[in-house]
C-alpha positions in Angstrom: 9.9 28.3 9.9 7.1 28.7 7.5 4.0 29.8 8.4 1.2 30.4 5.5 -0.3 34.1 4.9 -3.5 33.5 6.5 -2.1 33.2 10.0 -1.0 37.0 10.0 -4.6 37.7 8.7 -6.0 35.5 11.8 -3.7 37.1 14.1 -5.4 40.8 13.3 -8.8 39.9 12.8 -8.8 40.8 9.5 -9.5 37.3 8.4 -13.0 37.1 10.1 -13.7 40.8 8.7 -12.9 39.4 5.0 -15.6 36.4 5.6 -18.0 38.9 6.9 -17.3 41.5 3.6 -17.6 38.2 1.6 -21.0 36.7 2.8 -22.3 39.9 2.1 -21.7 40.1 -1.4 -23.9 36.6 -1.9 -26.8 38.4 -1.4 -26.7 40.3 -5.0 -23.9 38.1 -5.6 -21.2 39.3 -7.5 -18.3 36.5 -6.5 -17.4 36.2 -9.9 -16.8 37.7 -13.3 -20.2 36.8 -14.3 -22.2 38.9 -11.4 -25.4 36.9 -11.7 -26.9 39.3 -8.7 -28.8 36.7 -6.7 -29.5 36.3 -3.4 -28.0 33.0 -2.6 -28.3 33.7 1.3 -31.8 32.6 0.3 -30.9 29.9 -1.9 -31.6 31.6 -5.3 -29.4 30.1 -8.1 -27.0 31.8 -10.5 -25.0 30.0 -13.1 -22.6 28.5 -11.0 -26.3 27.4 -9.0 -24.6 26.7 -5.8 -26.9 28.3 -3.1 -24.9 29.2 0.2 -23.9 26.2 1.4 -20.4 24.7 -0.9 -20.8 21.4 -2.5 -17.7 19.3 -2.3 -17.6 16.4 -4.8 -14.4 14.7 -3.3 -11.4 15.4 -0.5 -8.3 13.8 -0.2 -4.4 13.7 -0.9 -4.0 13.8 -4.7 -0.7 12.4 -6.0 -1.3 13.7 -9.7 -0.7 17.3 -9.6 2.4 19.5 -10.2 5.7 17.9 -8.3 5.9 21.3 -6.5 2.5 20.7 -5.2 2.8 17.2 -4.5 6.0 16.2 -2.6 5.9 13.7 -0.6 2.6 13.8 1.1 0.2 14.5 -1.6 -1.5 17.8 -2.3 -4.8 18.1 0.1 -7.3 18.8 -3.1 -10.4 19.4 -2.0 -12.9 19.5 -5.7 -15.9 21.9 -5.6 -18.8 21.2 -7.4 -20.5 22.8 -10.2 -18.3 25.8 -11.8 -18.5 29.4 -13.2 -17.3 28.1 -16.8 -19.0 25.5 -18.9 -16.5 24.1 -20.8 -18.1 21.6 -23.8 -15.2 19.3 -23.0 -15.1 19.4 -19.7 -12.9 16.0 -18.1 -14.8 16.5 -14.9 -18.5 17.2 -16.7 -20.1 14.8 -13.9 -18.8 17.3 -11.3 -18.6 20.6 -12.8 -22.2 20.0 -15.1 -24.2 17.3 -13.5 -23.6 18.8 -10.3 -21.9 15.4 -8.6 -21.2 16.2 -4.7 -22.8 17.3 -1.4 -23.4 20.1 0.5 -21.3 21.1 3.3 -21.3 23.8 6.2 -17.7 25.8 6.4 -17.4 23.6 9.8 -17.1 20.8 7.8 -14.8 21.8 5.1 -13.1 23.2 8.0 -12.8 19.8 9.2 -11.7 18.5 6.2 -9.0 21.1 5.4 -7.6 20.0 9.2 -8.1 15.8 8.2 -5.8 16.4 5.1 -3.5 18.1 7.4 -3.1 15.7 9.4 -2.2 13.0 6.7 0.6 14.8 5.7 -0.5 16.5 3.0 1.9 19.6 1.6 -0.6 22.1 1.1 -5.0 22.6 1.2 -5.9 22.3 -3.0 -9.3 24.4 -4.0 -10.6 23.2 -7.1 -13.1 25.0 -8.9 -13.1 27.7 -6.5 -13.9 31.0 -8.2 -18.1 30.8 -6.9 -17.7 29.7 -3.1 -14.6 32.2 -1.9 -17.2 33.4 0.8 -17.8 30.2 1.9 -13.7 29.2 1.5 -12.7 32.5 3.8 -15.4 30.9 6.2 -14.0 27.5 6.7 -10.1 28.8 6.4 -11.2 30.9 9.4 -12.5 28.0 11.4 -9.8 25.6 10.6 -6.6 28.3 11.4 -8.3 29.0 14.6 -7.8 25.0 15.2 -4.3 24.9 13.7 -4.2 24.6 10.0 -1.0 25.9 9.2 -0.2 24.5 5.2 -0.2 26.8 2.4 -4.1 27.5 0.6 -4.0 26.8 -3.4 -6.2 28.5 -5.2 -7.0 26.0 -8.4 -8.9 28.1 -10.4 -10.3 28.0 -14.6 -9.2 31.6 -14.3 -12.4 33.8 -14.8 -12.0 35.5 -11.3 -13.1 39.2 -11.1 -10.3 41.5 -9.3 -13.2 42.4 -6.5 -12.9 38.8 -5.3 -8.8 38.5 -5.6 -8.5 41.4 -3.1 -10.8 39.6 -0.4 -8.0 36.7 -1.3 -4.9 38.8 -0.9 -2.9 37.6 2.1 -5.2 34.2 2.3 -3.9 32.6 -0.3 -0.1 32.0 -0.7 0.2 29.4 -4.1 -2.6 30.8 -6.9 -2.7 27.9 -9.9 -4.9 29.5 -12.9 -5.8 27.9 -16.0 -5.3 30.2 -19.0 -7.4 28.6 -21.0 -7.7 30.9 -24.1 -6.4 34.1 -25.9 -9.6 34.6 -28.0 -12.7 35.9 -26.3 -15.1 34.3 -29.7 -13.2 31.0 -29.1 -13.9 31.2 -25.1 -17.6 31.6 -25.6 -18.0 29.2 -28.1 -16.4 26.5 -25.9 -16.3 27.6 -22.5 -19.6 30.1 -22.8 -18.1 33.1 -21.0 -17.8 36.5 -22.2 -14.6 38.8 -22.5 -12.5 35.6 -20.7 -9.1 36.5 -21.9 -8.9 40.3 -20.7 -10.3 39.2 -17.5 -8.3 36.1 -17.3 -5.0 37.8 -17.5 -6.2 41.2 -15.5 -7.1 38.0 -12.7 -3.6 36.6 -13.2 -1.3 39.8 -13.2 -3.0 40.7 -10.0 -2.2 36.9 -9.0 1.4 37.4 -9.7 1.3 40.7 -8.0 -0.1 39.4 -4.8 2.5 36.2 -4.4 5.1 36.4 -7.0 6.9 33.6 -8.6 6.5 30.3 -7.5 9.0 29.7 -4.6 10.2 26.3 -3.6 11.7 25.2 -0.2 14.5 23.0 0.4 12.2 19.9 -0.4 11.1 21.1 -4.2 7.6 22.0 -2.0 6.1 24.9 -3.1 5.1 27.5 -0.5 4.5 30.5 -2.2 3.9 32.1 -5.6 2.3 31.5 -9.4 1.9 28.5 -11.2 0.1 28.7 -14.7 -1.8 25.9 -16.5 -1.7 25.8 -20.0 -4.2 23.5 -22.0 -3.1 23.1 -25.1 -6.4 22.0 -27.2 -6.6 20.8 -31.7 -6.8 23.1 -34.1 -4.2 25.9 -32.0 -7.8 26.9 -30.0 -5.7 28.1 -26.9 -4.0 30.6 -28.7 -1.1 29.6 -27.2 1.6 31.9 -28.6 -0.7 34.8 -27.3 -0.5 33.6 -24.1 3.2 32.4 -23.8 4.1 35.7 -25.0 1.8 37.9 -22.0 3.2 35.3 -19.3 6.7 35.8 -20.3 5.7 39.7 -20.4 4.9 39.0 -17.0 7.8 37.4 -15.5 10.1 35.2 -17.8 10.2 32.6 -14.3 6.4 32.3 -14.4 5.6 28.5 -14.0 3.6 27.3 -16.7 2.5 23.6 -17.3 2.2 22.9 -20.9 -0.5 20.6 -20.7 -1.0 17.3 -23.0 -3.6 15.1 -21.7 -6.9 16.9 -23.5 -8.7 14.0 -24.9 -12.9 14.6 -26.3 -15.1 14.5 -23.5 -18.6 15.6 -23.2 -19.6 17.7 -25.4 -16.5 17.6 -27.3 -17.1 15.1 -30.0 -20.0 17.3 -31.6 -17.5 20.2 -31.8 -14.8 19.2 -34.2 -11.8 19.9 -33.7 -12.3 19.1 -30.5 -13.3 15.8 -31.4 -10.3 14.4 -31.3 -6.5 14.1 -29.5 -4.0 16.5 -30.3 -1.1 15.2 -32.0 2.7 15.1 -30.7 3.7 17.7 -33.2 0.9 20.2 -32.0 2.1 19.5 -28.7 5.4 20.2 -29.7 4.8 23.3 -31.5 3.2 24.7 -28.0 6.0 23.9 -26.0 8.7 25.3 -28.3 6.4 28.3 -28.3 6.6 29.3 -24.7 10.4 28.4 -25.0 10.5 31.3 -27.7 8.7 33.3 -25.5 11.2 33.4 -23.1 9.8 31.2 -20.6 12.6 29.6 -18.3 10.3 27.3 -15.7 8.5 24.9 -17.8 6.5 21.8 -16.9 6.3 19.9 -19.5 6.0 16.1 -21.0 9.9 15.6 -21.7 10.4 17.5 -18.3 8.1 15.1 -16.6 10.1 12.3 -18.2 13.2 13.4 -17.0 12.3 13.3 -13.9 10.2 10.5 -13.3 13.4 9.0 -14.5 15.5 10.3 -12.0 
């Protein structure tokens, strides 16, 4: 029978020792990559300008992620607001940018986490989580002392600092990064973060180190491993063949979703290219690239069309 990581942490103690190591590091906090050093125990703000209280936007079983995620029951995604990147065409802008949601106490998220259980939903899905892992540990504490028992999904944009990861290591069985970028120029000019593709892929080789490739069960469920998101944007801005190429260095049965559906939002239509769609051949291109790479376990468009066939 399966039973998720966090329950062995529980067991021990060490999971209430991790929330304790993690509240901590708010008060100069260094959470993630871009170690603002506020005290946000006392409600001073950083660039992700969450205090120490999460905000939640929205909670509830999502039927649009990966199939491995989804299954039957829906994946429990529970969306964070405001975030450690600022991408200029950001599809949730309202949420990540204009700061949509409310706060909540980790009794609450606990809660919530425990509701989505209880609908049946497959696993608990953290979007946007790289700025509230203290506050994360906190309610996965409360809620496995009440009986959670699903896997945790860490949905992240991918600029997680390997400090953070290692308070993650045995919480968190299913890690989904976005690797958004292999250019560091292109990243800040878009996403205005520093150095984001060395510490992007140091975040996801210690990712793949901690739960390995993705692992299905019997149902096509994913309870364990790596699954990569790949965006690709106009004008080759990913730098997708740099990427393909480092994930299939990694493992060549690395899960990546090739990902179609950018389309201009916020921001995006004062930044050309990203004013506009990318075509079907640029898709194309991308997805013949990680094939070259050596990449076995794609997710992509004609993949998703196959199936939805089936």
């Amino acid at each position: 029978m399966f039973e998720p990581a966090y329950r062995a942490l529980l067991d021990s103690g060490e999971l209430e020792t991790r929330v304790e190591n993690a509240y901590r590091r708010l008060e100069a906090c260094d959470i993630c990559p871009r170690r603002c050093g506020v005290n946000r125990r006392q409600e001073e703000l950083g660039t992700c300008r969450t205090g120490e209280q999460a905000i939640v936007a929205s909670a509830g079983p999502h039927f649009g992620e990966e199939s491995p995620l989804v299954g039957r029951g829906g994946s429990g995604t529970v969306f964070f607001t405001w975030c450690n990147l600022h991408c200029q065409y950001c599809q949730n802008h309202t949420i990540s940018q204009s700061g949509e949601g409310d706060p909540v106490t980790p009794e609450a998220l606990a809660a919530t986490m425990l509701r989505l259980q209880e609908r049946g939903c497959h696993n608990i899905n953290f979007v946007s989580p790289s700025h509230v892992v203290p506050q994360i540990l906190a309610a996965t504490l409360i809620a496995a002392q009440a009986g959670l028992r699903v896997p945790l999904v860490y949905n992240t944009g991918g600029y997680d600092s390997l400090e953070t990861l290692a308070l993650l290591d045995g919480v968190f069985d299913i890690y989904m990064p976005d690797m958004k970028y292999a250019d560091a120029a292109v990243a800040e000019r878009y996403s205005q973060v520093r150095e984001y593709p060395a510490i992007n892929q140091a975040a996801v080789r210690e990712m793949h180190r901690q739960v390995g490739d993705l692992y299905l069960d019997e149902r096509g469920v994913a309870t364990r491993g790596l699954l990569v998101r790949h965006l690709v944007l106009p004008g080759s801005l990913a730098g997708t063949p740099q990427i393909v190429r480092f994930l299939a260095e990694l493992s060549p049965d690395t899960y990546l979703n090739v990902m179609d559906q950018y389309r201009p939002c916020y921001r995006a239509h004062t930044l050309p290219p990203l004013d506009r769609r990318i075509s079907p051949e640029e898709y194309q291109e991308a997805v013949d690239q990680a094939r070259d790479a050596g990449l076995r376990r794609l997710d992509d468009r004609a993949q998703r069309w196959r199936i939805w066939r089936l």
